[in-house]
C-alpha positions in Angstrom: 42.7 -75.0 59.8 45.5 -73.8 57.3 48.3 -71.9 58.9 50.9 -70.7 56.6 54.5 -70.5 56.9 55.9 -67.5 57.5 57.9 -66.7 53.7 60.8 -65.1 55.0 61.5 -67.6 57.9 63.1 -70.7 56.2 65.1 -73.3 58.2 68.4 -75.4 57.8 66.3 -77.3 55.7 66.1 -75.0 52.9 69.6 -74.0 53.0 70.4 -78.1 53.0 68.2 -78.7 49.7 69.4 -75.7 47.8 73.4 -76.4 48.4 72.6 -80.3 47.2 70.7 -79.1 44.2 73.5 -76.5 43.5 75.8 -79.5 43.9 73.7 -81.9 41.9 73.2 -78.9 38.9 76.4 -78.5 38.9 77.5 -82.2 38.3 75.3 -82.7 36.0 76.0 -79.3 33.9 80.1 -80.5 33.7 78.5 -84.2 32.4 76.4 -82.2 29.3 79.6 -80.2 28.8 81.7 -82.9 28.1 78.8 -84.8 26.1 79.0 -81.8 23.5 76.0 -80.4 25.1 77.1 -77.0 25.4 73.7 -74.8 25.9 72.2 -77.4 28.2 74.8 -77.3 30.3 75.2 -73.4 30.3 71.6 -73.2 31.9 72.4 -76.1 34.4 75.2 -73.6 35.5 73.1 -71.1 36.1 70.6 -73.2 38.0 73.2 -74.4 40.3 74.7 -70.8 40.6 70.8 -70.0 41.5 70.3 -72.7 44.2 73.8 -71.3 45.5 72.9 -67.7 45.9 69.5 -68.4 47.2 70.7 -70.3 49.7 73.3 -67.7 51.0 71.5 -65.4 50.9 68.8 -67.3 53.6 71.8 -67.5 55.6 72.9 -64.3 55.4 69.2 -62.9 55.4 69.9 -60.6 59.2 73.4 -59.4 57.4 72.2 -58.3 54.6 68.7 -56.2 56.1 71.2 -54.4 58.5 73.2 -53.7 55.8 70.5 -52.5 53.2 69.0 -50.5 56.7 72.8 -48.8 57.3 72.7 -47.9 53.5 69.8 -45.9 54.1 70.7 -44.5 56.8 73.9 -42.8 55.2 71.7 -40.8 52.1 
């Protein structure tokens, strides 16, 4: 029997994994930069900015419904 996870209902464990692989993108874009590698390091910037805003965003998941929900509301 295959029960699936629930998409929406992540744990600490996510949020743990995506701020190291922010970290780690991040180390390793400043390492290309300094090697000349300019365009590769760009898109490791953007990975780690990525990992970084999904994982606030998991955190902030409740925050940001009621928020979207009070937006409504005021139209």
């Amino acid at each position: 029997m295959v029960v699936e996870k629930d998409l929406y209902r992540v744990g600490e464990d996510y949020v743990e994994a995506r701020i190291i692989e922010s970290l780690s993108d991040l180390l390793l874009s400043l390492t290309l930069w300094k090697e000349g590698y300019t365009r590769n390091s760009a898109e490791k910037a953007f990975s780690a900015v990525k990992a970084l805003l999904s994982a606030l965003i998991v955190t902030n998941e409740e925050k940001l419904i009621n928020l979207a929900k009070d937006g409504k509301e005021m139209d």
